[in-house]
C-alpha positions as CSV (number, residue, x, y, z in Angstrom):
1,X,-7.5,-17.4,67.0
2,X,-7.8,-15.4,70.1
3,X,-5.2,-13.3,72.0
4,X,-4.6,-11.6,75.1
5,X,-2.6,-7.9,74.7
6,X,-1.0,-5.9,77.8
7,X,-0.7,-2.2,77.0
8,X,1.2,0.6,78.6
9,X,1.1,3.9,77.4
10,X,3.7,5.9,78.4
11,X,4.0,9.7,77.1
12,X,7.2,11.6,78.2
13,X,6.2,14.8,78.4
14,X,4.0,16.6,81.3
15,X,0.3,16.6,81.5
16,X,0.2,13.0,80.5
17,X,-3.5,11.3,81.9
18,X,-5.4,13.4,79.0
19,X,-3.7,10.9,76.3
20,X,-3.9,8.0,78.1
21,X,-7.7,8.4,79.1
22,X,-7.9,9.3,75.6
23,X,-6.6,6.0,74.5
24,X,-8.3,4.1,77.1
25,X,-11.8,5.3,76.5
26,X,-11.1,4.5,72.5
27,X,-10.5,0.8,73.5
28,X,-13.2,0.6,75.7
29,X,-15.6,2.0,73.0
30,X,-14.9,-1.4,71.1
31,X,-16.6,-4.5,71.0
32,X,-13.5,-6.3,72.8
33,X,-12.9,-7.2,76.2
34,X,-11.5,-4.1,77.8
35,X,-9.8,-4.0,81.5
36,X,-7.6,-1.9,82.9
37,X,-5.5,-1.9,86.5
38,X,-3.1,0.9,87.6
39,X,-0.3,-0.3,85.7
40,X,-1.7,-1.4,82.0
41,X,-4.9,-2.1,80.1
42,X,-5.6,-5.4,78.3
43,X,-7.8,-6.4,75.4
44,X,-9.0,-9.5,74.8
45,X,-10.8,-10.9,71.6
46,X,-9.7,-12.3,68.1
47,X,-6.8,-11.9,66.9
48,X,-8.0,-9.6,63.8
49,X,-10.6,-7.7,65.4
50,X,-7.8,-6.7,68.5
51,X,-4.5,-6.0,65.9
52,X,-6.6,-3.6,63.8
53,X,-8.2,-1.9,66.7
54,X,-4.8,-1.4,68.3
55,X,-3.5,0.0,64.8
56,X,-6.1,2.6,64.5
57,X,-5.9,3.9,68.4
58,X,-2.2,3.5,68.3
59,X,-1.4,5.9,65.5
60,X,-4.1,8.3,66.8
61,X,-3.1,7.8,70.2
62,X,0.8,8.7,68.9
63,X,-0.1,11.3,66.8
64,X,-1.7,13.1,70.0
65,X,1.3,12.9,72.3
66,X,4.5,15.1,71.5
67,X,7.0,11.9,72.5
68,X,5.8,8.3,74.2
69,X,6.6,4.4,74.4
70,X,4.1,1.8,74.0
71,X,4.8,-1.4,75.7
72,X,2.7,-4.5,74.4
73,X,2.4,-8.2,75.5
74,X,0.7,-10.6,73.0
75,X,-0.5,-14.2,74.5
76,X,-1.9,-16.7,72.0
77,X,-5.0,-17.2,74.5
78,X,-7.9,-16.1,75.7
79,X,-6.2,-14.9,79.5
80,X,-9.3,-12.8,80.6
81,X,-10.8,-15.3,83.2
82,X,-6.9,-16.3,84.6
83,X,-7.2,-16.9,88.4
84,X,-3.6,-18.3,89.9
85,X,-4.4,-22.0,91.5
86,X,-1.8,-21.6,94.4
């Protein structure tokens, strides 16, 4: 099954970007579909391969900040090649 994630790593405390680069460059280093825009990173790819990737990079990703939220979407679908039709 594949699935489409939003992520948005959000540490509360200053000097932030070093834990988010940190955490982007992990996921890029997969063999998943990485993109990333201003606001929020997705991963695309099969449904185990992305959950256990985002469990591993998670926990090292929260165990590197002092406080944080992570905001997630999960679509059951491949949404990587989405273009709106209007």
């Amino acid at each position: 099954m594949k699935i489409s994630v939003e992520l948005t790593l959000t540490p509360l405390h200053d000097d932030y970007e070093p834990a988010i680069i940190h955490f982007i460059k992990k996921l890029r280093a997969s063999d998943l579909t990485v993109l990333e825009n201003p606001l929020s990173t997705q991963v695309y790819g099969d449904y185990d391969a992305v959950m256990h990737l985002l469990t591993v990079e998670i926990k090292e990703a929260f165990q590197l900040i002092e406080r944080g939220l992570l905001h997630m979407k999960i679509a059951k679908s491949d949404r990587q090649d989405y273009e709106p039709h209007f």
